[in-house]
C-alpha positions in Angstrom: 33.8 106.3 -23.6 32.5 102.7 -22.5 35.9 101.4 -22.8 37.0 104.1 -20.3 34.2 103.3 -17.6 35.1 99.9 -17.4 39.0 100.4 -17.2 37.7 102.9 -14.2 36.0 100.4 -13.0 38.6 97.3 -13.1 40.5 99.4 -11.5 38.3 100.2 -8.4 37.5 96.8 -8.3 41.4 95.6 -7.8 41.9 99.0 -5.1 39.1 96.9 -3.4 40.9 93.4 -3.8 44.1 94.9 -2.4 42.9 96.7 0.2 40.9 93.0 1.9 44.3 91.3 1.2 46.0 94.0 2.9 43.5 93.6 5.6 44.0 90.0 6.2 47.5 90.3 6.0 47.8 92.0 8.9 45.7 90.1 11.0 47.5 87.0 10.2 49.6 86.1 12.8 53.0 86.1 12.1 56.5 84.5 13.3 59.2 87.1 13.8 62.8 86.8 15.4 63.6 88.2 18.9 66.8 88.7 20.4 66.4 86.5 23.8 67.4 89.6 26.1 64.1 91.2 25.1 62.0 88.2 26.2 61.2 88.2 29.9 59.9 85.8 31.9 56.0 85.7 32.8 55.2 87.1 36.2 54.3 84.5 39.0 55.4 82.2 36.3 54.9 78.9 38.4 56.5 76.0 36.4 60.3 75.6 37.2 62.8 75.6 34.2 65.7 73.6 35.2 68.9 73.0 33.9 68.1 68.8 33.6 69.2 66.3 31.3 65.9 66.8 29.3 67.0 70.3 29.1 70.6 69.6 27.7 68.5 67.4 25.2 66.4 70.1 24.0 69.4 72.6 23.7 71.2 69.6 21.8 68.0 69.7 19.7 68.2 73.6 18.8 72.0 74.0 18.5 71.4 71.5 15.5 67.9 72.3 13.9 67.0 75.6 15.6 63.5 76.2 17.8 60.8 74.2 15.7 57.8 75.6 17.4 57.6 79.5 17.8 57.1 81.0 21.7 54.4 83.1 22.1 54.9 86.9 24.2 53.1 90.0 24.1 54.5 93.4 24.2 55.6 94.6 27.6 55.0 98.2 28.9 58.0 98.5 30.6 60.1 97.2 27.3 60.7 94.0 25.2 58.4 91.1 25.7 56.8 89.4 28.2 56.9 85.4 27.5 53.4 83.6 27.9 54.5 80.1 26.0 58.4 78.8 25.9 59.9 79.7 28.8 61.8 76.4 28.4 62.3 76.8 24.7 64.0 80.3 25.7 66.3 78.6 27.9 67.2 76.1 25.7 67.9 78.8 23.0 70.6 80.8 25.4 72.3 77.2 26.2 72.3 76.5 22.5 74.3 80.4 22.1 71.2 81.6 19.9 70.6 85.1 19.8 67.3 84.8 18.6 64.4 82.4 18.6 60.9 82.3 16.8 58.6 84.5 19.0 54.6 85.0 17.9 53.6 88.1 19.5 50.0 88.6 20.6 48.3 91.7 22.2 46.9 89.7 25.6 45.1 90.7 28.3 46.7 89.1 31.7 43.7 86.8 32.1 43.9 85.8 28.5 47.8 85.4 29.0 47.6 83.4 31.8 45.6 80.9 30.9 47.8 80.2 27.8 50.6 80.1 30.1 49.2 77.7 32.2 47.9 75.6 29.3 50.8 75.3 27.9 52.7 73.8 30.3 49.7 71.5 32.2 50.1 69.0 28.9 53.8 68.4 30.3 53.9 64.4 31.4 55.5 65.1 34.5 54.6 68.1 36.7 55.7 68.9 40.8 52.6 69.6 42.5 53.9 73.0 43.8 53.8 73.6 40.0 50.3 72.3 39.5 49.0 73.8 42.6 49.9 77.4 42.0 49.1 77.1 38.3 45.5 75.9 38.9 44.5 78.5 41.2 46.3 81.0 38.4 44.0 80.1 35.9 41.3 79.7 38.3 41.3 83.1 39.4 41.4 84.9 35.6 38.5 81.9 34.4 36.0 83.5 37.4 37.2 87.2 36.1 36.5 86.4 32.5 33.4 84.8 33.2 32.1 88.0 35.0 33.1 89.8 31.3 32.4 87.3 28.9 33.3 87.9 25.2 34.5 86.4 22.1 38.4 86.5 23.6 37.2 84.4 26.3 34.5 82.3 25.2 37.1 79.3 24.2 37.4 78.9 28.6 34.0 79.7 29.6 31.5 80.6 26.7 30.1 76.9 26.4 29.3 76.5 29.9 27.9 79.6 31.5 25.5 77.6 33.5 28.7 76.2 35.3 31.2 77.5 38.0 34.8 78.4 36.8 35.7 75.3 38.8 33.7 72.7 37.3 34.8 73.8 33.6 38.6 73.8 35.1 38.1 70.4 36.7 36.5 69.0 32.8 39.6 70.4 31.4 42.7 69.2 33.5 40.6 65.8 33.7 40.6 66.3 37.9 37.4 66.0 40.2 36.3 69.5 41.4 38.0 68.7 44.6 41.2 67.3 44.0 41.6 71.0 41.9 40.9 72.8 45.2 43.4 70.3 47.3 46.1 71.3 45.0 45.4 75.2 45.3 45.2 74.5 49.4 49.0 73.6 48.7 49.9 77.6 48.2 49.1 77.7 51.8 51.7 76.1 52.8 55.5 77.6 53.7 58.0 76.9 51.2 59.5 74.2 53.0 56.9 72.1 53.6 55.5 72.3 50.0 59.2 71.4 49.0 58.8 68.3 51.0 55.5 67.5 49.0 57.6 67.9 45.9 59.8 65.6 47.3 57.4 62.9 48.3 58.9 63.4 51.8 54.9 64.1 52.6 51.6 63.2 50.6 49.2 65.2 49.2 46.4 64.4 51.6 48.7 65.3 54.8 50.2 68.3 53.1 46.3 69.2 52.4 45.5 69.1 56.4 48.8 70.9 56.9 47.2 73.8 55.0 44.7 74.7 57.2 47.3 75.2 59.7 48.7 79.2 60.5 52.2 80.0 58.8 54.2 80.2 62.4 52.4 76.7 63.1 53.6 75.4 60.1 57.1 76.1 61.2 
């Protein structure tokens, strides 16, 4: 009879064991393979992909060793996936004739997915500042909302620094003064032609700051 008991009880003892692996298995993230017509582009996705030489490089680069670092998307309502990391990498992948590439898919909220998005690509060396200035007031905007929730998903942005404004803990982590952040967001004011010009270098950021303030039909 003892013998029996304990081969009862070695047994609940692996169900148990199993059932926490099991557990952890499936909250460990994993790397799957999506077809690229599935993945779709973020929405208000400001950073421009562009069919450059440093594209043709990278596409070089995955027609001979495949995409090395997995993109990251959520699930989209309306079908497939929504890209929040590798919109590059994506184009890459349909100039290289993949079908697939290495996707890590994460259940996001669009605050949460946003600021990954623009995180991402803010590390890039060389950025327009169209691209900068409509990315910083993106991840702007979903810091203040997530500091009026805060909670674990969000405490990575904001959880250390309640006593600051959304600004200030932006500004610490772009490495920009508070105001140069806001000079750059003043650039969504203007009309596309005259923030094309700023990209350019056709005008500076200071004049295309005072330009700004100015109505759309005086900007004309």
């Amino acid at each position: 009879m003892k013998s029996s008991a304990k081969k009862v009880e070695l047994a609940s003892v692996d169900d148990l064991f199993s059932t926490e692996e099991s557990r952890a298995d499936a909250r460990r993230e994993k790397v799957v393979e999506i077809p690229l017509s599935e993945l779709h582009s973020f929405k208000g996705h400001p950073f421009k992909v562009k069919d450059d030489d440093a594209m043709m490089e990278t596409a070089d680069s995955i027609r001979q060793y495949g995409v090395l670092v997995p993109a990251i998307a959520r699930p989209d309502p309306s079908g497939g996936y929504e890209l929040v990391a590798g919109h590059r990498r994506h184009r890459a992948s349909e100039l290289a004739e993949k079908e697939t590439m290495p996707v890590i898919v994460r259940d996001l909220d669009d605050d949460a997915a946003t600021i990954i998005m623009v995180d991402s690509n803010l590390q890039r060396e060389s950025l327009l500042p169209s691209e900068r200035a409509f990315a910083y007031k993106m991840k702007l905007e979903a810091m203040k909302r997530q500091a009026g929730r805060p909670s674990k998903e969000n405490c990575s942005q904001v959880g250390n620094d309640f006593g600051k404004k959304s600004s200030e803990v932006l500004a610490e982590q772009v490495g920009q003064s508070k105001n140069q952040i806001f000079r750059y967001i003043r650039l969504t004011e203007l009309i596309p032609e005259l923030l094309n010009m700023v990209d350019e270098k056709k005008i500076a950021l200071n004049p295309a700051y005072e330009l700004s303030f100015l109505k759309k039909e005086e900007q004309t």
